[in-house]
C-alpha atoms as a printed R data frame, in Angstrom:
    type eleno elety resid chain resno       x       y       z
1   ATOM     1    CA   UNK     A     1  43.752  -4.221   3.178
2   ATOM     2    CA   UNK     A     2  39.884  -3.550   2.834
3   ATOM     3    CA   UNK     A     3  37.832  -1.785   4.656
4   ATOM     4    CA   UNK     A     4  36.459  -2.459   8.122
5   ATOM     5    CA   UNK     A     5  33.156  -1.594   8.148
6   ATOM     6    CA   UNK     A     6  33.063  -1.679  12.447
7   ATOM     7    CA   UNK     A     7  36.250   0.890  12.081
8   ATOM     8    CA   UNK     A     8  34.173   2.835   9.624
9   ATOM     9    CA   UNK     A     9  30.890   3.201  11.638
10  ATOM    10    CA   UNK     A    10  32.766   4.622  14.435
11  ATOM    11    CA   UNK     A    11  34.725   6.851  12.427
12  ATOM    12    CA   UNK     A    12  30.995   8.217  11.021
13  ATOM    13    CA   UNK     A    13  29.555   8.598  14.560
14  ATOM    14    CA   UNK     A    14  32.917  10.842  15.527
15  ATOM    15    CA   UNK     A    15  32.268  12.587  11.889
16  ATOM    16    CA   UNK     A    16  29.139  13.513  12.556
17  ATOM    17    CA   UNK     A    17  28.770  14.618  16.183
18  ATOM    18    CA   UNK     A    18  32.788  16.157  15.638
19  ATOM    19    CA   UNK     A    19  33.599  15.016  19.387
20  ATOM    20    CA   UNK     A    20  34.540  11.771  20.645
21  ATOM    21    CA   UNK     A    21  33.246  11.914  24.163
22  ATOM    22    CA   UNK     A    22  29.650  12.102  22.310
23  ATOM    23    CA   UNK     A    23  30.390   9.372  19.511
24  ATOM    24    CA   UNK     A    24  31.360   7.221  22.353
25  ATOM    25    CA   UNK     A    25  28.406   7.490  24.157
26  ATOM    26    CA   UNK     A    26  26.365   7.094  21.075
27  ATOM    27    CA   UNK     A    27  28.471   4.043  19.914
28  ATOM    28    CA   UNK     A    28  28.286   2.443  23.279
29  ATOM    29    CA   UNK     A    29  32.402   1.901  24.065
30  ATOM    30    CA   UNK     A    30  35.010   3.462  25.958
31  ATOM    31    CA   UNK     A    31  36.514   7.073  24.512
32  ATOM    32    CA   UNK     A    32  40.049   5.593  24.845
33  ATOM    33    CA   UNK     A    33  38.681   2.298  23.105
34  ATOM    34    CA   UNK     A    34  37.165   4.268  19.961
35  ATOM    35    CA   UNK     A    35  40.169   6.998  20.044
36  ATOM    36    CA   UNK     A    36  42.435   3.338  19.247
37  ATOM    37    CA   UNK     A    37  39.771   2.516  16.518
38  ATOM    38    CA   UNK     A    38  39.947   5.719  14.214
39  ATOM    39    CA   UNK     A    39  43.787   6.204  15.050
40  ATOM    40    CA   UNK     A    40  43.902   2.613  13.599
41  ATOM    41    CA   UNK     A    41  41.832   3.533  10.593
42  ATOM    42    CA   UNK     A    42  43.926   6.327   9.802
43  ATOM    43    CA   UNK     A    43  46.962   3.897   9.741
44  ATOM    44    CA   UNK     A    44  44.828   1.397   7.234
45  ATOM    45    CA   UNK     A    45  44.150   4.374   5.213
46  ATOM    46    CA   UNK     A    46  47.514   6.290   5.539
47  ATOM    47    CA   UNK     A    47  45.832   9.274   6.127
48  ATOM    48    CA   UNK     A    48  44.873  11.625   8.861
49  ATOM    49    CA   UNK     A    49  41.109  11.949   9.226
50  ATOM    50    CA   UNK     A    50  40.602  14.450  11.828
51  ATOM    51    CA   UNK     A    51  42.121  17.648  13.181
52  ATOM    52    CA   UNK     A    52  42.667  17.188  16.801
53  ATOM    53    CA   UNK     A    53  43.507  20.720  18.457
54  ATOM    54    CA   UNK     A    54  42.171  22.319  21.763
55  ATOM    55    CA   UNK     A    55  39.716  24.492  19.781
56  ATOM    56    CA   UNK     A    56  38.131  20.423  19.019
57  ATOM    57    CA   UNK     A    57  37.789  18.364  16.253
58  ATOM    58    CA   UNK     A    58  37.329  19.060  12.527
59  ATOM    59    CA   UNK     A    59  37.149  16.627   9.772
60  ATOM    60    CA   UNK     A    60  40.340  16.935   6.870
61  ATOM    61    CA   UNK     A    61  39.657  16.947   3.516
62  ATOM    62    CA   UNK     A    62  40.151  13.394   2.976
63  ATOM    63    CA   UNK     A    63  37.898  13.039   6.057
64  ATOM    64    CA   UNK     A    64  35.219  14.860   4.279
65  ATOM    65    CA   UNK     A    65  35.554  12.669   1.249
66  ATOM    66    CA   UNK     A    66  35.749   9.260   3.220
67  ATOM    67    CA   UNK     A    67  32.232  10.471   4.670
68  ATOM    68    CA   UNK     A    68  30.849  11.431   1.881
69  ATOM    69    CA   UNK     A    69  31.789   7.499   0.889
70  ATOM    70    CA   UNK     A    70  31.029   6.088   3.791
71  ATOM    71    CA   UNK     A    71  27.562   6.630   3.922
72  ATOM    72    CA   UNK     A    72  26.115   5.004   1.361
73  ATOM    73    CA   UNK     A    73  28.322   2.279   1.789
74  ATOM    74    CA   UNK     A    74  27.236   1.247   5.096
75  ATOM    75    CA   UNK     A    75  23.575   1.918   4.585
76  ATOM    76    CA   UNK     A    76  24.451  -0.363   1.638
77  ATOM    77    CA   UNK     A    77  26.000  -3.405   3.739
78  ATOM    78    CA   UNK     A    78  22.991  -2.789   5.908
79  ATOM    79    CA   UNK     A    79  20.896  -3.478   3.066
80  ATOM    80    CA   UNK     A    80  22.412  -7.011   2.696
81  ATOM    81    CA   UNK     A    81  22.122  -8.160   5.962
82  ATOM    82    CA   UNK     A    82  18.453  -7.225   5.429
83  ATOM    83    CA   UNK     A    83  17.842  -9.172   2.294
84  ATOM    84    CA   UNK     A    84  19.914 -12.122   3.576
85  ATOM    85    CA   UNK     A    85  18.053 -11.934   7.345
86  ATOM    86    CA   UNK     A    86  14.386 -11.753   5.596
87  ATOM    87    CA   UNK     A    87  14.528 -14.951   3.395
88  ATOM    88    CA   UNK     A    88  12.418 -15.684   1.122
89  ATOM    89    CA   UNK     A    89  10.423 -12.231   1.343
90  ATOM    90    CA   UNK     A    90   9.986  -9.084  -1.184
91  ATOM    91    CA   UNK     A    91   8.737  -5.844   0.069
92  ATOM    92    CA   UNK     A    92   6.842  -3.266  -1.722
93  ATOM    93    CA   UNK     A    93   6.878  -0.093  -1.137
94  ATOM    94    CA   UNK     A    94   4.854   2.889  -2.001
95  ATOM    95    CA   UNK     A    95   3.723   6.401  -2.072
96  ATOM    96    CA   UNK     A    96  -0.331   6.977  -0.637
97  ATOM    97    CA   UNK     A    97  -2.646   7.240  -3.608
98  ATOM    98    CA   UNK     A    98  -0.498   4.857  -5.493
99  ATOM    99    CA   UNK     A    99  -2.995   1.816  -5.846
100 ATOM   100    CA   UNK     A   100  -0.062  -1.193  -5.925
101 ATOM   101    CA   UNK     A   101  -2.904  -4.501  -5.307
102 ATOM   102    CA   UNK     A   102  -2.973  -5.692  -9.232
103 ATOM   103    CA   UNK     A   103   0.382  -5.534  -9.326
104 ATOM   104    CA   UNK     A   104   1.258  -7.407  -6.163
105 ATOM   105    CA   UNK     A   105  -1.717  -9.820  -6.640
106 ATOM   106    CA   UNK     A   106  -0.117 -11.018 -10.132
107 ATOM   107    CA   UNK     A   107   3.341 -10.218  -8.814
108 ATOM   108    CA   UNK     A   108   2.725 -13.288  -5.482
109 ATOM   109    CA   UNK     A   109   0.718 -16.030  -8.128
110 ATOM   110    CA   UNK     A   110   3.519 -16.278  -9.935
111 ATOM   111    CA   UNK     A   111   6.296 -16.352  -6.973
112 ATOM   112    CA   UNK     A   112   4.192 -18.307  -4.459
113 ATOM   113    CA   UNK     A   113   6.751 -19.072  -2.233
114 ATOM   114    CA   UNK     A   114   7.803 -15.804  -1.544
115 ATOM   115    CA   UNK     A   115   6.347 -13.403   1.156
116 ATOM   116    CA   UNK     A   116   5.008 -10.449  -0.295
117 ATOM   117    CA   UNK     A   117   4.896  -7.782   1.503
118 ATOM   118    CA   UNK     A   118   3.633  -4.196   1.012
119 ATOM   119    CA   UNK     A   119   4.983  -0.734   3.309
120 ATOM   120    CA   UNK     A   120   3.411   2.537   3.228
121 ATOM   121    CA   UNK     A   121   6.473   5.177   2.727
122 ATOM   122    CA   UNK     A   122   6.544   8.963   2.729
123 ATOM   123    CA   UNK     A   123   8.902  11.617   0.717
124 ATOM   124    CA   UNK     A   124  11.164  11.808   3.192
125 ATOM   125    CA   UNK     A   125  11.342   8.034   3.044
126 ATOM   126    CA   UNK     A   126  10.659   6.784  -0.551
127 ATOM   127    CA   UNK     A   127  14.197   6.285  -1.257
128 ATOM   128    CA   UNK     A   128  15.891   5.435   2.194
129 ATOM   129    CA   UNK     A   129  13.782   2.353   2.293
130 ATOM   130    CA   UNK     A   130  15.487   0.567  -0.752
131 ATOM   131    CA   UNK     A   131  19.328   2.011   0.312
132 ATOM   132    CA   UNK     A   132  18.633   0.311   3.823
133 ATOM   133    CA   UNK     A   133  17.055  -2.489   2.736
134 ATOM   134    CA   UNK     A   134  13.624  -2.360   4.008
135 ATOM   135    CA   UNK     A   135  11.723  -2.707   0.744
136 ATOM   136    CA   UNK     A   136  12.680  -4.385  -2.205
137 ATOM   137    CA   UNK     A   137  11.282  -2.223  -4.956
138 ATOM   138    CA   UNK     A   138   9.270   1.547  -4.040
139 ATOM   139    CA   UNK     A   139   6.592   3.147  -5.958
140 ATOM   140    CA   UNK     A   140   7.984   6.228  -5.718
141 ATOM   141    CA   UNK     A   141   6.616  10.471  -6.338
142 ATOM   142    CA   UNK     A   142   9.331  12.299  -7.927
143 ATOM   143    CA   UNK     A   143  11.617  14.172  -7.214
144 ATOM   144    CA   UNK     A   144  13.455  11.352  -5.381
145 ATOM   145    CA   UNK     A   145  17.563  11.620  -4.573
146 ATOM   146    CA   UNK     A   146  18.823   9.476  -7.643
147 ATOM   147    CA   UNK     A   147  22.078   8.286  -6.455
148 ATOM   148    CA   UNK     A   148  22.143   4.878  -5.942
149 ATOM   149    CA   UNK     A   149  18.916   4.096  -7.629
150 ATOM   150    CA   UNK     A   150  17.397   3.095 -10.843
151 ATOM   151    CA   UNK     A   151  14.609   4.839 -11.562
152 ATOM   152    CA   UNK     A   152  12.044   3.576 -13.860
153 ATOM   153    CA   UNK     A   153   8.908   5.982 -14.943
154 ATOM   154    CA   UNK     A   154   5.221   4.712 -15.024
155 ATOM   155    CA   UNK     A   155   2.992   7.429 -15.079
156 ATOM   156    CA   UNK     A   156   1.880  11.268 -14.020
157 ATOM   157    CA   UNK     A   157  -0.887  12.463 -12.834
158 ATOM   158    CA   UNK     A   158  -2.443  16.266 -11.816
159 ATOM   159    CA   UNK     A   159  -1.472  18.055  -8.687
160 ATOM   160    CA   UNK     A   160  -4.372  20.465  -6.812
161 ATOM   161    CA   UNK     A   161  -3.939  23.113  -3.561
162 ATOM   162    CA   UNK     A   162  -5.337  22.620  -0.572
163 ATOM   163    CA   UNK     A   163  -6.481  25.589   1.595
164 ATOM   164    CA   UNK     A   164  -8.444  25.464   4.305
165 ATOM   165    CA   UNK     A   165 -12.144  25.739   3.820
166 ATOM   166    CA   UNK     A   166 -12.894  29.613   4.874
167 ATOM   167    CA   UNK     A   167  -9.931  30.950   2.151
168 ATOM   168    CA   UNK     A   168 -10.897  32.889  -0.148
169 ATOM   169    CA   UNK     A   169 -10.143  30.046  -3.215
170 ATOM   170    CA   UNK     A   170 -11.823  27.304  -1.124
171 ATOM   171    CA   UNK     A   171 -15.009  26.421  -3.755
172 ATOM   172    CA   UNK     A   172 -13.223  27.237  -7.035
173 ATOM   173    CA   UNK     A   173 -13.353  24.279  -9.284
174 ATOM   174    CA   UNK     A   174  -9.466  25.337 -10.292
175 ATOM   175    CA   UNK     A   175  -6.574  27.640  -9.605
176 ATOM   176    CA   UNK     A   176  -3.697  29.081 -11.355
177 ATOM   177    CA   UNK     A   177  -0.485  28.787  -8.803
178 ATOM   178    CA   UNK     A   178  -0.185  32.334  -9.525
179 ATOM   179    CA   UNK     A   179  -3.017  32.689  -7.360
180 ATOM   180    CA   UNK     A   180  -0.475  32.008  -4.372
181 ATOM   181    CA   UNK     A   181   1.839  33.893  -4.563
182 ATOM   182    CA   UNK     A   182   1.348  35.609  -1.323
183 ATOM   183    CA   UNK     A   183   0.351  32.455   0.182
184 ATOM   184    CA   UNK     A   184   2.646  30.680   3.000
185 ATOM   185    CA   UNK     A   185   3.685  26.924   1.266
186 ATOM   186    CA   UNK     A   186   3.748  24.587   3.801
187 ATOM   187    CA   UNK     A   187   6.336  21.680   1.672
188 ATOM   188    CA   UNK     A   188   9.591  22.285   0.313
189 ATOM   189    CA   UNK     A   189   9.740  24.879  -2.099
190 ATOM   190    CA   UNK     A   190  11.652  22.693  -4.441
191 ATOM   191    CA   UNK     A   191   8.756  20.714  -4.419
192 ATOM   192    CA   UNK     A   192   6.825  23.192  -6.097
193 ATOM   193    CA   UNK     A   193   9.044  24.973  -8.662
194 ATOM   194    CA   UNK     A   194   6.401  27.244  -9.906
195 ATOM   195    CA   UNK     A   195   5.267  28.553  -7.203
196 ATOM   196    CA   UNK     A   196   9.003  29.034  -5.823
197 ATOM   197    CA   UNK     A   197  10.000  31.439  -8.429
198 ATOM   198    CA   UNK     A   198   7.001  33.451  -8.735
199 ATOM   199    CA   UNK     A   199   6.995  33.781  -5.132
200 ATOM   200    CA   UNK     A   200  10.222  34.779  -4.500
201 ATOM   201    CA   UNK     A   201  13.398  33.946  -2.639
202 ATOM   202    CA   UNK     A   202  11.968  35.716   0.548
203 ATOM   203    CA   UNK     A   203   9.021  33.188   0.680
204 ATOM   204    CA   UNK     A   204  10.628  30.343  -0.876
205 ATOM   205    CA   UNK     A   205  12.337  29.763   2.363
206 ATOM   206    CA   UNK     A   206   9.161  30.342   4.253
207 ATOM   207    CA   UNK     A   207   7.753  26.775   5.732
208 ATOM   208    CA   UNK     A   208   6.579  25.665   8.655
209 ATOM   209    CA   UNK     A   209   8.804  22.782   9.636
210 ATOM   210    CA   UNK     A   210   9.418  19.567   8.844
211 ATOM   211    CA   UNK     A   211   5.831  17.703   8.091
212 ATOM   212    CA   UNK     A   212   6.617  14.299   7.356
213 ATOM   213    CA   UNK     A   213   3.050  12.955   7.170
214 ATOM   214    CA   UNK     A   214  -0.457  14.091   5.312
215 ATOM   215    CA   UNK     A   215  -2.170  14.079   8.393
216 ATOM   216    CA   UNK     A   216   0.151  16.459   9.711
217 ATOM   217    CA   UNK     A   217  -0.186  19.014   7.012
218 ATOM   218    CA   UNK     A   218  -3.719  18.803   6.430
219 ATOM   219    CA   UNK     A   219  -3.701  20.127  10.109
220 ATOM   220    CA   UNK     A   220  -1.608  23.107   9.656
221 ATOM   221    CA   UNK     A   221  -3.525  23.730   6.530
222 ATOM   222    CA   UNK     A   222  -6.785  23.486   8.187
223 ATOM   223    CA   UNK     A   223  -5.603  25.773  11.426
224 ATOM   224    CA   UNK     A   224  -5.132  28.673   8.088
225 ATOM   225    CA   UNK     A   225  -0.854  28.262   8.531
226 ATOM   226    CA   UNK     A   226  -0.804  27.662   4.202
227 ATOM   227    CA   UNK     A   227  -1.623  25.545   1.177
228 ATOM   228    CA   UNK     A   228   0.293  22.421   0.318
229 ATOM   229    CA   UNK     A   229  -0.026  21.082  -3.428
230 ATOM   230    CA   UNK     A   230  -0.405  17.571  -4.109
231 ATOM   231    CA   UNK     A   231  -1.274  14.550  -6.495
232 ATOM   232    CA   UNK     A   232  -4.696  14.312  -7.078
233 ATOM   233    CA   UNK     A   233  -5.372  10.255  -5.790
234 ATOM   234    CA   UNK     A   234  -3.574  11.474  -2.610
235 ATOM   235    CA   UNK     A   235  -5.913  14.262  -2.241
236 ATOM   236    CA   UNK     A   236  -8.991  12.008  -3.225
237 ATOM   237    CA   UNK     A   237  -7.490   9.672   0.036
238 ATOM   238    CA   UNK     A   238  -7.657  12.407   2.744
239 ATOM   239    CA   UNK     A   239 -11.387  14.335   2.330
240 ATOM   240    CA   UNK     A   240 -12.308  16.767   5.346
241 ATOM   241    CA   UNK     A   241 -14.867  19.206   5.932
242 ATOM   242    CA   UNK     A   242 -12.590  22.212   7.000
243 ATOM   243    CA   UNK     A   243  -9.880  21.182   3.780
244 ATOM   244    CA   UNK     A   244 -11.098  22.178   0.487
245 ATOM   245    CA   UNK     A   245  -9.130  21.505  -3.073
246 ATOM   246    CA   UNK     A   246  -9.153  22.583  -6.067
247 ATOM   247    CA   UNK     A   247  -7.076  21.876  -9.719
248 ATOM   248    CA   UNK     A   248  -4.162  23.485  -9.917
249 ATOM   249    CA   UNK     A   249  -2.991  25.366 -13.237
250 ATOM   250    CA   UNK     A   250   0.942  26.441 -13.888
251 ATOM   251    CA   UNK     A   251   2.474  23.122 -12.219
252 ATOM   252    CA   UNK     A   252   3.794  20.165 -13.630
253 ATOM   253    CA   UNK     A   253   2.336  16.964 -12.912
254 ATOM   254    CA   UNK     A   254   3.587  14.679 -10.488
255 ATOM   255    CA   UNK     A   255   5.730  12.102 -12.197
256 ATOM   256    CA   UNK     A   256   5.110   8.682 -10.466
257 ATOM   257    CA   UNK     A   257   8.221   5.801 -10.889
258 ATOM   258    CA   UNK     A   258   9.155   2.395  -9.763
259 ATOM   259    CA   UNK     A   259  12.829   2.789  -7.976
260 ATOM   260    CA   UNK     A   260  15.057   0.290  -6.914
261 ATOM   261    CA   UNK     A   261  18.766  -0.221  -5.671
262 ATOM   262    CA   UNK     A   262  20.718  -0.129  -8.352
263 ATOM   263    CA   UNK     A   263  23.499  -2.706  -7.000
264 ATOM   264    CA   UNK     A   264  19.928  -5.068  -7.006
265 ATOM   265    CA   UNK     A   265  19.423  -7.642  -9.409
266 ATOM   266    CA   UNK     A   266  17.440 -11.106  -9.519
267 ATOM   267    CA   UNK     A   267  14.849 -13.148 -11.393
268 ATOM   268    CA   UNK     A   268  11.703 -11.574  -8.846
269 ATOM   269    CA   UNK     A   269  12.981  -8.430  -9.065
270 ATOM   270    CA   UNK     A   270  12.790  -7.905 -13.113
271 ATOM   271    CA   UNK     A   271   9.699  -9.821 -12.945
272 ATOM   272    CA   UNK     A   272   8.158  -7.365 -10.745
273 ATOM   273    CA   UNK     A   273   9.581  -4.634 -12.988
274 ATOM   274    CA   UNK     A   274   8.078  -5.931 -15.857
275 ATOM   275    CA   UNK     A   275   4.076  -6.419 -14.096
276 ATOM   276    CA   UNK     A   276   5.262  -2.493 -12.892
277 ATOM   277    CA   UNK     A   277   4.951  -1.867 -16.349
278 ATOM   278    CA   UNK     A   278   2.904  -3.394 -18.236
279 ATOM   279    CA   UNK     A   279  -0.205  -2.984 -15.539
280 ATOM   280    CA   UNK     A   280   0.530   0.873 -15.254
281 ATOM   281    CA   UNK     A   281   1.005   2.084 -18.675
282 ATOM   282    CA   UNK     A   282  -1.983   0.262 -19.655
283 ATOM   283    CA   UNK     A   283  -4.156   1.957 -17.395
């Protein structure tokens, strides 16, 4: 018998907020109806998923590994209902600073009946748009989670700080990252590698919270909370009087790809790979 993918969403919502009352409320239907729908999954699967007990619910071991499964595989079967509800349309996604135009231009001339489309993405997002099916293909900045993806690189380009415009490295023409060190990072850590380790495990921890957007950290930077490192077109996108940057020495570049869903396949879709390409490793 195959999997039901209704039985598996609710067993997911119960996973993840580890109390039915709450998955219920979240799912929209009864407690008693979606106790009926995991004890029913357990029978399809012959195994027990969760421990019931008065101290509440915990997940088994084979309930940890059917989440860990089940995951990807329903953001996957959202996916298709995506592709098959938008028709005839491709989506492009990509990273700010990442000039996509000539390739979309050529890209629509030769597939005029399809809708091109193009969405502006952020880290946190760069991947999750092509496992859900919202874009098609994603110019992407790496690091990206690679599971599930094919990954395809183009080019890579320089990285500089910004600190706000009164710090004491505002005006220098470059940097070393060693010049940070004592500096508050206001990105993931892991982001910047270099920095990490000479600053320590103490400060490698040390962030501000989650800033999903440029606008957002440019802020904090600008208030005098930290620096944030990035690629140089994405600096050249946001200028401000209280921001300054500068080139950055001791990093790596930032490696820029085209990703895609690896269970994706299709006559537009290598096409597009193949303008991808050709356009960006000849510039």
């Amino acid at each position: 018998m195959g999997l039901d993918l209704r039985k598996l969403r609710y067993f997911v919502a119960v996973a993840e907020e580890l109390n039915f009352g709450r998955a219920a409320e979240r799912l929209r239907i009864a407690q008693p109806a979606l106790s009926r729908q995991i004890r029913a999954l357990e029978q399809d699967l012959k195994v027990e998923l969760f421990d019931r007990s008065s101290r509440g619910t915990e997940l088994t071991d084979a309930g940890r590994r059917l989440l860990d499964d089940a995951r990807p595989l329903l953001a996957s079967a959202d996916a298709v209902e995506r592709r098959v509800r938008s028709g005839g349309r491709f989506t492009v996604a990509f990273m700010p600073g990442i000039l996509v135009t000539a390739a979309v231009r050529e890209f629509a001339a030769e597939f005029p009946d399809l809708a091109v489309e193009v969405l502006r993405t952020s880290y946190q997002e760069q991947a999750a748009v092509l496992l859900d099916g919202r874009a098609d293909v994603s110019f992407v900045r790496m690091p990206v989670p690679a599971a599930g993806l094919t990954i395809v690189p183009l080019f890579t380009e320089a990285r500089v700080v910004a600190v706000p415009v009164e710090h004491r490295l505002a005006g220098k023409d470059r940097v070393h990252v060693a010049d940070l060190a004592d500096e508050r990072l206001l990105q993931d850590p892991d982001l910047v590698p270099e920095w990490r380790d000479i600053a320590g495990a103490s400060r490698a921890g040390w962030r501000s919270g989650p800033l999903s957007t440029m606008e957002e950290k440019l802020e904090h930077v600008a208030a005098g909370q930290g620096f944030i490192v990035v690629p140089r077109s994405a600096a050249a996108l946001y200028t401000r009087a209280d921001v300054g940057y500068a080139e950055l020495d001791g990093v790596a570049d930032n490696q820029v790809a085209l990703a895609y869903n690896a269970q994706r396949g299709g006559a537009e879709l290598d096409r597009f790979v193949e303008i991808a390409v050709r356009q960006f490793s000849a510039a």
